[in-house]
N, CA and C atoms of all chains as a GROMACS GRO file, in nm:
protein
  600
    1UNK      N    1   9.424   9.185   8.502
    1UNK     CA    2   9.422   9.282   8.611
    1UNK      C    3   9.277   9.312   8.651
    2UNK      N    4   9.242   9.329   8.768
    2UNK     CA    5   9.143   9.339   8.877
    2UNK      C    6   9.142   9.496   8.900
    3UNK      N    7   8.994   9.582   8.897
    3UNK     CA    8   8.995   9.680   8.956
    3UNK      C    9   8.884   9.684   9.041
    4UNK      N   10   8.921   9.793   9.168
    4UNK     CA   11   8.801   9.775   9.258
    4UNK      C   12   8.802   9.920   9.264
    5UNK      N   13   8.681   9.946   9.262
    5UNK     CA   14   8.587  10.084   9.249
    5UNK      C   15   8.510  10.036   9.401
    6UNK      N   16   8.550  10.211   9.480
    6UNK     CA   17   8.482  10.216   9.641
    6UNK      C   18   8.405  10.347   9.577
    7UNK      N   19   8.249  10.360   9.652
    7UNK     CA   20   8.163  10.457   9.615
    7UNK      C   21   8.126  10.467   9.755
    8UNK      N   22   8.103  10.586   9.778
    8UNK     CA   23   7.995  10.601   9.953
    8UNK      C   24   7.975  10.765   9.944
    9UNK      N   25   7.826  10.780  10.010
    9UNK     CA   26   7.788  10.933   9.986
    9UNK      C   27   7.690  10.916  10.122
   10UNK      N   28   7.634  11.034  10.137
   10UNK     CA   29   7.534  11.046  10.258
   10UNK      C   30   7.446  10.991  10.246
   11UNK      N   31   7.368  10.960  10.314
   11UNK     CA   32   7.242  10.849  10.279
   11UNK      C   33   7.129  10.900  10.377
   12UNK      N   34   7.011  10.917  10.390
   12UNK     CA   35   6.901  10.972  10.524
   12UNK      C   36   6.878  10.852  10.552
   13UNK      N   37   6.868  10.745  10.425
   13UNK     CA   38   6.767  10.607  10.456
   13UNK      C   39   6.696  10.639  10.307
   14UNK      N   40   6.612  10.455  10.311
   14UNK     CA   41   6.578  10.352  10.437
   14UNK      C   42   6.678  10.272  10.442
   15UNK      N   43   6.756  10.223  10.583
   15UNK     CA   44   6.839  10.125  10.555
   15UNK      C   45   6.736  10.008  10.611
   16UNK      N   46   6.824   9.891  10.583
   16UNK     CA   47   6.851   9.719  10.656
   16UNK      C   48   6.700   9.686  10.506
   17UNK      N   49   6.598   9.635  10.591
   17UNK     CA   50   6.488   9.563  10.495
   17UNK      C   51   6.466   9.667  10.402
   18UNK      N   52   6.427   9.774  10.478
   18UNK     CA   53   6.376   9.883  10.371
   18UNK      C   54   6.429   9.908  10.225
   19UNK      N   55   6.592   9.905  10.264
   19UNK     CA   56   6.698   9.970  10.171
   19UNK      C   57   6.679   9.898  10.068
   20UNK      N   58   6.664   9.744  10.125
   20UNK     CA   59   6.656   9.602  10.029
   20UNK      C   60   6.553   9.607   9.923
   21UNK      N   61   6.449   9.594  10.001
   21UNK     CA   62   6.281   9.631   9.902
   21UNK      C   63   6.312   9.739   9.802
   22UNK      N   64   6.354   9.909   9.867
   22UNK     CA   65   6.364   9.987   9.777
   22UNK      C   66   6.518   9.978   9.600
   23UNK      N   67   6.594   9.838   9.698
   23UNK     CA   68   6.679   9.858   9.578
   23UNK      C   69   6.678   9.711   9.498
   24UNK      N   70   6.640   9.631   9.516
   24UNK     CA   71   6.633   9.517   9.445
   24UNK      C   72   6.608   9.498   9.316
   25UNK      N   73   6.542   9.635   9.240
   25UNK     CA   74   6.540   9.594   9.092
   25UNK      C   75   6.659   9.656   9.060
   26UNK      N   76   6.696   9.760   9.105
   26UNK     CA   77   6.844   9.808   9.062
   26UNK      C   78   6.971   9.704   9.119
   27UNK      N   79   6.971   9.650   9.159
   27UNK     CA   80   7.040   9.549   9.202
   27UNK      C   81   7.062   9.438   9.086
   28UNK      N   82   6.952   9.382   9.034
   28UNK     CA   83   6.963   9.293   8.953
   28UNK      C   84   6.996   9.357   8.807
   29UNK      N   85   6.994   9.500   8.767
   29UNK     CA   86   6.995   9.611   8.642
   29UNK      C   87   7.169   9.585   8.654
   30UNK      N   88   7.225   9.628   8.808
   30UNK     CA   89   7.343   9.605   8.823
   30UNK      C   90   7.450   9.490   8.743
   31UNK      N   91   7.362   9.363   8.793
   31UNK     CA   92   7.432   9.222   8.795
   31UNK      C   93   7.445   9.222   8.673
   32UNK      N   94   7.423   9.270   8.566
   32UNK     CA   95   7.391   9.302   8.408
   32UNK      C   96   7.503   9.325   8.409
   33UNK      N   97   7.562   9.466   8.481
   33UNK     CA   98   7.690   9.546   8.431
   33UNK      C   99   7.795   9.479   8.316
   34UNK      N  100   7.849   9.498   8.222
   34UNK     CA  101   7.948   9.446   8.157
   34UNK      C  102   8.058   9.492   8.257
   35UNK      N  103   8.143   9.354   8.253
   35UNK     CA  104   8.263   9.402   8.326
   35UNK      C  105   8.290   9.363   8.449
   36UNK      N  106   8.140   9.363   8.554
   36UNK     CA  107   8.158   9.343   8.680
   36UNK      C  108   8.136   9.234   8.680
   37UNK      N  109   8.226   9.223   8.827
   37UNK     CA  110   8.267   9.032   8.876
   37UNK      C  111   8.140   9.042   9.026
   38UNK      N  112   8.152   9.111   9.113
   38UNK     CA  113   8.075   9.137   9.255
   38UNK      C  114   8.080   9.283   9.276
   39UNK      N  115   7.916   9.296   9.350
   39UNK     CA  116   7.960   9.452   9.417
   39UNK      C  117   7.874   9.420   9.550
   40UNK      N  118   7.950   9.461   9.660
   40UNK     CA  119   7.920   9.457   9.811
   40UNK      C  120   7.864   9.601   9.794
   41UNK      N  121   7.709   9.543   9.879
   41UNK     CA  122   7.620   9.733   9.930
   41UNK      C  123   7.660   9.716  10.068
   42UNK      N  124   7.716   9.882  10.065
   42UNK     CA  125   7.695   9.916  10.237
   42UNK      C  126   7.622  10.048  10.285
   43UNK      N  127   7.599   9.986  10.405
   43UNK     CA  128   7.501  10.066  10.451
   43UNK      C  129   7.549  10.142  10.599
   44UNK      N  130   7.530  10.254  10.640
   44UNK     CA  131   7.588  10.272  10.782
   44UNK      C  132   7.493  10.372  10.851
   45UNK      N  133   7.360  10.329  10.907
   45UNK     CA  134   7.246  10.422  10.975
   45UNK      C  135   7.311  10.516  11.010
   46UNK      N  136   7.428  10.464  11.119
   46UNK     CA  137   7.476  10.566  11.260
   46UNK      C  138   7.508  10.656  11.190
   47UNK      N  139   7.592  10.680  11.050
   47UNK     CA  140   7.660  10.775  11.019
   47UNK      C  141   7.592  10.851  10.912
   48UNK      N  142   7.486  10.787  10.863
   48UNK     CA  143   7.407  10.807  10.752
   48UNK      C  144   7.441  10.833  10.630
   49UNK      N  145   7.517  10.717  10.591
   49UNK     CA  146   7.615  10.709  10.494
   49UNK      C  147   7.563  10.561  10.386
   50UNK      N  148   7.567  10.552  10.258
   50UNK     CA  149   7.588  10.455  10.214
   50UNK      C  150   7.664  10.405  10.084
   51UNK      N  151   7.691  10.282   9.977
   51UNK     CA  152   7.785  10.308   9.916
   51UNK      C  153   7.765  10.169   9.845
   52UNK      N  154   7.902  10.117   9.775
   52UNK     CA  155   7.938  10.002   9.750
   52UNK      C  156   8.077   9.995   9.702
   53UNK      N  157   8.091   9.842   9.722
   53UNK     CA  158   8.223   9.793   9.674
   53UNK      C  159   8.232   9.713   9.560
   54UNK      N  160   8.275   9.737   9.446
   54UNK     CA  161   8.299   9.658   9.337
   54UNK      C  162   8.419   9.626   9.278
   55UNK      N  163   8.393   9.493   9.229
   55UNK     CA  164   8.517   9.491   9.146
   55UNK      C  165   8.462   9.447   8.981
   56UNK      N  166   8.552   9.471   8.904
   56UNK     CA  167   8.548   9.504   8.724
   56UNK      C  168   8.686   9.389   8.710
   57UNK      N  169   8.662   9.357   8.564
   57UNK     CA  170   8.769   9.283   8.528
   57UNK      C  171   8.823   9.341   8.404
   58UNK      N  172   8.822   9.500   8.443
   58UNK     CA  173   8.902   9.577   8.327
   58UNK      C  174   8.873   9.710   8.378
   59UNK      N  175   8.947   9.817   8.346
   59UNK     CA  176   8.946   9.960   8.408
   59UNK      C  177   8.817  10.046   8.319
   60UNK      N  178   8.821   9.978   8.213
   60UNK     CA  179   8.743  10.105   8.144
   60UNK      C  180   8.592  10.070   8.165
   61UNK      N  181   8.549   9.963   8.229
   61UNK     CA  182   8.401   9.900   8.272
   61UNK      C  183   8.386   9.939   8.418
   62UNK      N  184   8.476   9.963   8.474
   62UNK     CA  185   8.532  10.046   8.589
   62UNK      C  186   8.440  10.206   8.618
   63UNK      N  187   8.518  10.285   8.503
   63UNK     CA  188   8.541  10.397   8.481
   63UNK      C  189   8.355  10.439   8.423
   64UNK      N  190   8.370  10.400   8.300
   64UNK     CA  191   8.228  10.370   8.274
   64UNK      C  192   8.108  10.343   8.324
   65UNK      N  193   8.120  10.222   8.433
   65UNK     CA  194   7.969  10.225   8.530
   65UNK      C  195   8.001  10.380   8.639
   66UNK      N  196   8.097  10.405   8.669
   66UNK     CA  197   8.151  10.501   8.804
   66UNK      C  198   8.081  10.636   8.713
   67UNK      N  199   8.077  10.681   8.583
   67UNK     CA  200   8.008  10.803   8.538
   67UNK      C  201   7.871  10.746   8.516
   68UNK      N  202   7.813  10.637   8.497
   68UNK     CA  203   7.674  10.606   8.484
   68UNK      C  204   7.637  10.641   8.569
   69UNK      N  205   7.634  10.551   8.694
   69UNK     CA  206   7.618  10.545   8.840
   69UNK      C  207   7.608  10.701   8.927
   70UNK      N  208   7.719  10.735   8.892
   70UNK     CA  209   7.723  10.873   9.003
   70UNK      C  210   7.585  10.951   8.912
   71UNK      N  211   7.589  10.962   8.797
   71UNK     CA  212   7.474  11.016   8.677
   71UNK      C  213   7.309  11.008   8.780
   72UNK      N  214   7.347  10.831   8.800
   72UNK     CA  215   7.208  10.777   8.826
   72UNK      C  216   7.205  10.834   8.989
   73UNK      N  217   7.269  10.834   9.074
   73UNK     CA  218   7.304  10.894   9.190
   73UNK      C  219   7.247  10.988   9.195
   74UNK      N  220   7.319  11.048   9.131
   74UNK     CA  221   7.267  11.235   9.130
   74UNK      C  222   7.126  11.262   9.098
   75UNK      N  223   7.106  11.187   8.991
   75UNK     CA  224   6.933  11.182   8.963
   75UNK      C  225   6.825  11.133   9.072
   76UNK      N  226   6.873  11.045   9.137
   76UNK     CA  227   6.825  11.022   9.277
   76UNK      C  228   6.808  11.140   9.393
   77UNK      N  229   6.897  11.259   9.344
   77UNK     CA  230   6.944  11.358   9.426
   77UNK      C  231   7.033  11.359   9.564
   78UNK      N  232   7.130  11.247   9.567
   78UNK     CA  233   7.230  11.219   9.638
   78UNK      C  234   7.324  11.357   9.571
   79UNK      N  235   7.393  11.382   9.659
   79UNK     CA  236   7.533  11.465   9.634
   79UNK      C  237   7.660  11.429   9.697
   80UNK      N  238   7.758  11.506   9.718
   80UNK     CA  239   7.894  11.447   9.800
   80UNK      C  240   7.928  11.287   9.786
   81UNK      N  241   7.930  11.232   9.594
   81UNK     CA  242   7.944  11.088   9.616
   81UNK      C  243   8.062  11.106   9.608
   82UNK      N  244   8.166  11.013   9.668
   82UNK     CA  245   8.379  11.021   9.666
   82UNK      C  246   8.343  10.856   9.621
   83UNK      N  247   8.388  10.857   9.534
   83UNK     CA  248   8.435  10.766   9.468
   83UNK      C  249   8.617  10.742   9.413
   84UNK      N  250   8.668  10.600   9.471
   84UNK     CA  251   8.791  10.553   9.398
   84UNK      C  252   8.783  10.475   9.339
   85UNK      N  253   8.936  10.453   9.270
   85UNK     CA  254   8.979  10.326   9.184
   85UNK      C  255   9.089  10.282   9.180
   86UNK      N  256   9.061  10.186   9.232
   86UNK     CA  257   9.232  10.096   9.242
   86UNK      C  258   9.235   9.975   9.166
   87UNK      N  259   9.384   9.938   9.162
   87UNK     CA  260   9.442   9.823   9.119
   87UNK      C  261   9.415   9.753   9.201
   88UNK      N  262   9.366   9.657   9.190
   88UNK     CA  263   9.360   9.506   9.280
   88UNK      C  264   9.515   9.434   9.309
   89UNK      N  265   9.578   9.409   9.407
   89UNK     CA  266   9.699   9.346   9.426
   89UNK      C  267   9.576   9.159   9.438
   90UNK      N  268   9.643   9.103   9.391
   90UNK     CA  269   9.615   9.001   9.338
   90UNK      C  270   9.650   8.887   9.436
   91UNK      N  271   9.798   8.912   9.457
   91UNK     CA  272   9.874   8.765   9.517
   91UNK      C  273   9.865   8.780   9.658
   92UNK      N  274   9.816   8.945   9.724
   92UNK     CA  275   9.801   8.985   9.834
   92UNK      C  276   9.691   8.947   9.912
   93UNK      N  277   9.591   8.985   9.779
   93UNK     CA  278   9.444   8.955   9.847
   93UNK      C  279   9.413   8.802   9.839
   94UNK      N  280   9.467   8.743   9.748
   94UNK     CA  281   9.457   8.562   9.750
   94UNK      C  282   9.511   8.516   9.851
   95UNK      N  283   9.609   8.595   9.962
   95UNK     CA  284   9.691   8.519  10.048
   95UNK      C  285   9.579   8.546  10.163
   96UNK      N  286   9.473   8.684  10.142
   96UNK     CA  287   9.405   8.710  10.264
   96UNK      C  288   9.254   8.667  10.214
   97UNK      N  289   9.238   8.541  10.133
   97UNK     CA  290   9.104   8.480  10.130
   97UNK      C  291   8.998   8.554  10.072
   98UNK      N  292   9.092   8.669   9.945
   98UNK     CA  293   8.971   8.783   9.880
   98UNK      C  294   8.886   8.641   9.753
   99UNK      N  295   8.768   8.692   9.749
   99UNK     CA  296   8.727   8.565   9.623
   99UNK      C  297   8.725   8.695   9.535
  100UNK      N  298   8.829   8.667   9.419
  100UNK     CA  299   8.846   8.772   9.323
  100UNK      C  300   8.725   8.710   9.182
  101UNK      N  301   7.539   8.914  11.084
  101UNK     CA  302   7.574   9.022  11.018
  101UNK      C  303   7.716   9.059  10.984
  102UNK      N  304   7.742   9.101  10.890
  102UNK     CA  305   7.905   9.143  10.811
  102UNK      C  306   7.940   9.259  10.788
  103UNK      N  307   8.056   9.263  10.798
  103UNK     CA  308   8.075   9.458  10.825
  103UNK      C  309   8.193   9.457  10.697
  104UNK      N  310   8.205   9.604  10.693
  104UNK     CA  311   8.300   9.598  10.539
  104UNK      C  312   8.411   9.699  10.603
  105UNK      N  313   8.501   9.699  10.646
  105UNK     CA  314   8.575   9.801  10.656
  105UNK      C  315   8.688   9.850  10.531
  106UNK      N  316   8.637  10.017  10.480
  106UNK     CA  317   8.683  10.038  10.379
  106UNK      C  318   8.835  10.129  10.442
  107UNK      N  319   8.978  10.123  10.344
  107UNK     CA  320   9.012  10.149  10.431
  107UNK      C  321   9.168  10.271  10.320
  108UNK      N  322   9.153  10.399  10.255
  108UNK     CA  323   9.257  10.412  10.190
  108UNK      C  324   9.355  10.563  10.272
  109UNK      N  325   9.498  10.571  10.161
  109UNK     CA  326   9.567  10.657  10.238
  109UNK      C  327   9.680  10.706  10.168
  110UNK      N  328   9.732  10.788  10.149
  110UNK     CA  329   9.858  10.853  10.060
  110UNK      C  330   9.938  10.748  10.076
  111UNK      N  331  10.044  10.672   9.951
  111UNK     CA  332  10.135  10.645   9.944
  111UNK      C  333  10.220  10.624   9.829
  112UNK      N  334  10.357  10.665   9.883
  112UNK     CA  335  10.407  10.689   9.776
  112UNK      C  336  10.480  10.560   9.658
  113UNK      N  337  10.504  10.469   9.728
  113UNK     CA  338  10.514  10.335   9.676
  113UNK      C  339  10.597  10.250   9.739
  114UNK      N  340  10.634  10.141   9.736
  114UNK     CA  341  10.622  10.081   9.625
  114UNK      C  342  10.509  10.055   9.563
  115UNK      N  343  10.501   9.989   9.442
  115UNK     CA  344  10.326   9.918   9.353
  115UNK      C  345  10.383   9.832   9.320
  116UNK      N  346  10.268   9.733   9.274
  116UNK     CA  347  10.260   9.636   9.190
  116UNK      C  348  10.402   9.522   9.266
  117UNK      N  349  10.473   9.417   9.158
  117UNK     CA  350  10.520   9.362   9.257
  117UNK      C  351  10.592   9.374   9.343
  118UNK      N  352  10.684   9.457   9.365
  118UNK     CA  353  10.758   9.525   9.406
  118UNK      C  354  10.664   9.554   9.570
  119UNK      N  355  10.591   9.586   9.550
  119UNK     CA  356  10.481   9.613   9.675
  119UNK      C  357  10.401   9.456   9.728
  120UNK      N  358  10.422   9.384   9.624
  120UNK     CA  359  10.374   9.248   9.654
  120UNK      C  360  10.470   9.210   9.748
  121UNK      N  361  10.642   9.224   9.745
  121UNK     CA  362  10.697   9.115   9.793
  121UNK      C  363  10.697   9.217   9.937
  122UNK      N  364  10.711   9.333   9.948
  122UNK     CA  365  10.682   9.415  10.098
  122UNK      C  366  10.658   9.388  10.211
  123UNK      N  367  10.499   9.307  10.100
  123UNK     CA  368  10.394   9.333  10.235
  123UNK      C  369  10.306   9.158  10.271
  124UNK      N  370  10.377   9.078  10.151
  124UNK     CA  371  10.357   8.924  10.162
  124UNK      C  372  10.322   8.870  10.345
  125UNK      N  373  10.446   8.969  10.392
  125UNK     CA  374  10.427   8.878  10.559
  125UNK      C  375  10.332   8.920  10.620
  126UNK      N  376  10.275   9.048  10.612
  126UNK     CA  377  10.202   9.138  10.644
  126UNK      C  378  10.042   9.064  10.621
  127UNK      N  379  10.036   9.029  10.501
  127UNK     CA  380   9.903   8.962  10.437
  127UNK      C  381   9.891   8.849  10.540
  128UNK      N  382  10.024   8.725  10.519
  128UNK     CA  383  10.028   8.610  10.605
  128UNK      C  384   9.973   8.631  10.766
  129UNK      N  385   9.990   8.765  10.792
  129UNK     CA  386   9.978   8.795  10.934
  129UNK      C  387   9.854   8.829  10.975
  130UNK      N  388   9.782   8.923  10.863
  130UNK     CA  389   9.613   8.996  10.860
  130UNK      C  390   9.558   8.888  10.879
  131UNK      N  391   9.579   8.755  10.756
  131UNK     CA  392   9.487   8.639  10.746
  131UNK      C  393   9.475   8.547  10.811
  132UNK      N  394   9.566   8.582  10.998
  132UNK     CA  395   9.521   8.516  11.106
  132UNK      C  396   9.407   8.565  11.220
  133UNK      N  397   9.385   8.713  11.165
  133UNK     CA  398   9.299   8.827  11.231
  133UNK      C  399   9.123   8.752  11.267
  134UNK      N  400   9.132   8.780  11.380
  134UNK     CA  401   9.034   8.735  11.461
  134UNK      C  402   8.916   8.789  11.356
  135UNK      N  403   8.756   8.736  11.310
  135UNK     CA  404   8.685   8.774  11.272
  135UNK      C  405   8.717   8.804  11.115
  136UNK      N  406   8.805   8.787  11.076
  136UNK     CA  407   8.821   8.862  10.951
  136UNK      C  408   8.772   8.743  10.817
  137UNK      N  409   8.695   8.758  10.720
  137UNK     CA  410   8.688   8.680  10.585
  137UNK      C  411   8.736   8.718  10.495
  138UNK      N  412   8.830   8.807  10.466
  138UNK     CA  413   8.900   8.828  10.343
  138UNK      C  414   8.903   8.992  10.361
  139UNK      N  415   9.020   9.027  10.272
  139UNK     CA  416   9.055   9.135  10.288
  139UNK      C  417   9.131   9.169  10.119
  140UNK      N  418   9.029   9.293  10.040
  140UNK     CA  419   9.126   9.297   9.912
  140UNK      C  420   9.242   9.402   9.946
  141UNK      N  421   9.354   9.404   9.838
  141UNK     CA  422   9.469   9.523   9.876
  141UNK      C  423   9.460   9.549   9.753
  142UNK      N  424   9.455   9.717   9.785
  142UNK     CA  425   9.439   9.817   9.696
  142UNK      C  426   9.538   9.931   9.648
  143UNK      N  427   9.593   9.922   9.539
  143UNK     CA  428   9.661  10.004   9.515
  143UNK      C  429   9.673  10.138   9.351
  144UNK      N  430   9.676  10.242   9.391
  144UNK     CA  431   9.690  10.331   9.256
  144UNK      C  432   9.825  10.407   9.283
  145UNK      N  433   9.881  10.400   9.163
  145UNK     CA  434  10.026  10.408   9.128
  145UNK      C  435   9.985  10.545   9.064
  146UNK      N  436   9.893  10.620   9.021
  146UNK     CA  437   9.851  10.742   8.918
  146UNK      C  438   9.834  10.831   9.039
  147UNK      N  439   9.730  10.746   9.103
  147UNK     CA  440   9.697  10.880   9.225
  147UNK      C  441   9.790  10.851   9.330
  148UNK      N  442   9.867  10.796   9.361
  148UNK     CA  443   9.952  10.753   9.463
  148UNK      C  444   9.879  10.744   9.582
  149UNK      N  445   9.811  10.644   9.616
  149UNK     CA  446   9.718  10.591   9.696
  149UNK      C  447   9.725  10.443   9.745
  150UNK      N  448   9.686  10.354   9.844
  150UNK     CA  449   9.639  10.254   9.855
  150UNK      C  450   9.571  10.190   9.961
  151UNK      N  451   9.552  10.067  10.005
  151UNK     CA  452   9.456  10.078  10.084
  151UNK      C  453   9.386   9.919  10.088
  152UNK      N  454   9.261   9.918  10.139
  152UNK     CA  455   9.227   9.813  10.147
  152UNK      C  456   9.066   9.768  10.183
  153UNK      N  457   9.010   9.718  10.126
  153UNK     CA  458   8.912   9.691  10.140
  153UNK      C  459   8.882   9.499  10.258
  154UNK      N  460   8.821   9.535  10.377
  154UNK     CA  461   8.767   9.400  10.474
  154UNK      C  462   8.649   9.373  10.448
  155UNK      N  463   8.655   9.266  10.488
  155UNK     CA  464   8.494   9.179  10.534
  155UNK      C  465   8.557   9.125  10.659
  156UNK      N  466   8.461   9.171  10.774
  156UNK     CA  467   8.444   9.073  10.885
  156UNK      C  468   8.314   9.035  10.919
  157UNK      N  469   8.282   8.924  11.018
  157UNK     CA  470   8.190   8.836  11.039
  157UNK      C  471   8.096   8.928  11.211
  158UNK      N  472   8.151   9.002  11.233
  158UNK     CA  473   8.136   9.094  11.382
  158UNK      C  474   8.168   9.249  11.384
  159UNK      N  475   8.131   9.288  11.402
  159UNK     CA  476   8.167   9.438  11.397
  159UNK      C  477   8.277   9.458  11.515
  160UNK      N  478   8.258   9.431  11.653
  160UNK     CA  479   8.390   9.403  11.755
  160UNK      C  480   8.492   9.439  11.646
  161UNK      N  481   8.557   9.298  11.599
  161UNK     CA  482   8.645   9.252  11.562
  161UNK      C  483   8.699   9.378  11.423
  162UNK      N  484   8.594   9.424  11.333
  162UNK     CA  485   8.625   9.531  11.230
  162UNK      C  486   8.710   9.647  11.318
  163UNK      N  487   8.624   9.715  11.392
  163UNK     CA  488   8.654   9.831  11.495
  163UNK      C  489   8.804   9.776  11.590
  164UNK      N  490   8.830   9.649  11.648
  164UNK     CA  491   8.992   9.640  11.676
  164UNK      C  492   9.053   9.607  11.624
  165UNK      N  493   9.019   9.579  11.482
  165UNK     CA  494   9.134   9.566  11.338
  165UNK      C  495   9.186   9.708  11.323
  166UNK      N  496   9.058   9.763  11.321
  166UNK     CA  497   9.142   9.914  11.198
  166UNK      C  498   9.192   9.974  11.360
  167UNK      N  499   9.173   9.978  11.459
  167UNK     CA  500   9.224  10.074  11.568
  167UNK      C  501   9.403   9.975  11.584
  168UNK      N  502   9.404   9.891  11.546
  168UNK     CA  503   9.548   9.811  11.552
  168UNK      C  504   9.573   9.866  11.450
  169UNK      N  505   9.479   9.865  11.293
  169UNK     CA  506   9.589   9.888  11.180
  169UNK      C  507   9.633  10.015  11.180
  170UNK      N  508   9.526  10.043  11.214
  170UNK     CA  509   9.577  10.233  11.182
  170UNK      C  510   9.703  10.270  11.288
  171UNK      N  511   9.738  10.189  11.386
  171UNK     CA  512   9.868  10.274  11.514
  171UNK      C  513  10.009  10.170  11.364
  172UNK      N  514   9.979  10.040  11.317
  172UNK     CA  515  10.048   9.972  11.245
  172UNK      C  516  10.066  10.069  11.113
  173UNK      N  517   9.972  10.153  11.074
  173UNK     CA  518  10.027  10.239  10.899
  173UNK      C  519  10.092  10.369  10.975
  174UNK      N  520  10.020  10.397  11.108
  174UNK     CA  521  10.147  10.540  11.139
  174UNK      C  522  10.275  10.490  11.175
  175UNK      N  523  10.287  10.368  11.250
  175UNK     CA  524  10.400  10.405  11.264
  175UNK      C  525  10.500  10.331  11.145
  176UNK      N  526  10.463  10.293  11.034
  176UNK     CA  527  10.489  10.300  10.885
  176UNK      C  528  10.519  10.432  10.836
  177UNK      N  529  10.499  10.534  10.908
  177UNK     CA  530  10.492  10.653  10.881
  177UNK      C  531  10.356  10.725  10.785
  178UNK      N  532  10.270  10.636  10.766
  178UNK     CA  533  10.133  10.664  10.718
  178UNK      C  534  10.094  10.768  10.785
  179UNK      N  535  10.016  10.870  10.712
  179UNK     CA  536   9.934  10.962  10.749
  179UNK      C  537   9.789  10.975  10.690
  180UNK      N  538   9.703  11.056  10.743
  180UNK     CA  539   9.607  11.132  10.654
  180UNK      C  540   9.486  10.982  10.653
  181UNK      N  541   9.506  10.863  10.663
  181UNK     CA  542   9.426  10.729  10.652
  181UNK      C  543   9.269  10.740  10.718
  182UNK      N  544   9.175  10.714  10.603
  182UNK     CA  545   9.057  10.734  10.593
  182UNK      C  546   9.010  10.598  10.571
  183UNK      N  547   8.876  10.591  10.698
  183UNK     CA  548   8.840  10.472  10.713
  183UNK      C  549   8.707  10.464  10.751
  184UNK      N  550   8.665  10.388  10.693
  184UNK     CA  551   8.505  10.372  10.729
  184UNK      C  552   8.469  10.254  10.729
  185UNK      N  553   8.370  10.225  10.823
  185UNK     CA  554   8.298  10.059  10.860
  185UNK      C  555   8.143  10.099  10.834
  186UNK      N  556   8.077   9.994  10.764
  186UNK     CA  557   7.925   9.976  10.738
  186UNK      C  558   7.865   9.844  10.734
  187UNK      N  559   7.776   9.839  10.753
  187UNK     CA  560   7.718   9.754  10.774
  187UNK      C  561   7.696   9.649  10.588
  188UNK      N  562   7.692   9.534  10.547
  188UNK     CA  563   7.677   9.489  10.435
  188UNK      C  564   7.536   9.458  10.420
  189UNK      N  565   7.467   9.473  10.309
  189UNK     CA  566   7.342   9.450  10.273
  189UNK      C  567   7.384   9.328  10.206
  190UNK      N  568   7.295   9.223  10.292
  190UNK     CA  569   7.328   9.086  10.222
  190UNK      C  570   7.298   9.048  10.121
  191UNK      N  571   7.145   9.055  10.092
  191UNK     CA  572   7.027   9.033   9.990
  191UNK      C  573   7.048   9.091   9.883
  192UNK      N  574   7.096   9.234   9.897
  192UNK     CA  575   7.170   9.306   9.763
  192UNK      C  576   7.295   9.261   9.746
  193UNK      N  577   7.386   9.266   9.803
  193UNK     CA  578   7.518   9.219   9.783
  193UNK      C  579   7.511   9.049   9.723
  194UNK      N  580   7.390   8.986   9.755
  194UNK     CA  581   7.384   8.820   9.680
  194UNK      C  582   7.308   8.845   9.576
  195UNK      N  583   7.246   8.944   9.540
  195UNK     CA  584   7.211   8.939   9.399
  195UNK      C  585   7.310   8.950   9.316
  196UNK      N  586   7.442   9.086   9.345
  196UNK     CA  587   7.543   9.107   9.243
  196UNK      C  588   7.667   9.022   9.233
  197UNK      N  589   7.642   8.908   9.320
  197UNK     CA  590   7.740   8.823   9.296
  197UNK      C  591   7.859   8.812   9.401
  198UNK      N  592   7.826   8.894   9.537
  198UNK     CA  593   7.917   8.904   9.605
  198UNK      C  594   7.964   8.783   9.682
  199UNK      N  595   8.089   8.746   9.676
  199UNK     CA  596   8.108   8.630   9.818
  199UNK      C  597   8.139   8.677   9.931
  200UNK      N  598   8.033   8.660  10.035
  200UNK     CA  599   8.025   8.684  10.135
  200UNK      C  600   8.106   8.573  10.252
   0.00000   0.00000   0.00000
């Protein structure tokens, strides 16, 4: 079983290059994660919002980076992060070309 | 550029396969959607939730997906459906392994 953890909170900036430069070592601290398979960053100027999409190949590596993370978040001094967690449907998302 | 449309909403069920065999035609049907590269389906059976996470290749095409999907989950009788589109950070998202 597949879980996907959605994170998104307010963001001022920097997005696009900036965001990149400022997050690239945490990015690769990320790719470390035990557990995780991919995590998509998003970014949204207009709304000044940003976030990510991940998926885990177990709930409790899930659950675990989601209290690190928001930890490390907050220490950043982000607030209002909404974070979920779902079950991955499997045979659904293979029919719609998800690379699990 | 790639857009992520995140996409969840009260429901009460079905899950798991039972929800697989539902919505099979439904998937067959998304994964002819103009612009679209994959789409995961999301579901929590605890919080009674589900939902879905896109990738499209155009933003157009994100923005007349969810304005089709969303008139397609009300009149499912869906309510309350929370949705957001952002922009994907590529460079970060290819460090953690994402397929884009």
């Amino acid at each position: 079983m597949k879980y996907l953890l959605q994170v998104d909170f307010p963001h001022q900036g920097p997005f696009g290059e900036e965001f990149t430069g400022a997050f690239t070592d945490l990015a690769k601290d990320i790719a470390e994660e035990s557990g995780l398979i991919w995590k998509v960053w998003t970014e949204n100027e207009a709304t000044k919002e940003a976030g990510g999409i991940y998926l885990f190949d177990n709930l409790q590596d899930a659950q675990r980076y989601l209290d690190k993370h928001t930890k490390r978040l907050e220490s950043f001094g982000y607030g209002n992060i909404r974070a979920k967690i779902f079950n991955v449907n499997e045979p659904l998302s293979l029919i719609d070309g998800a690379k699990l």
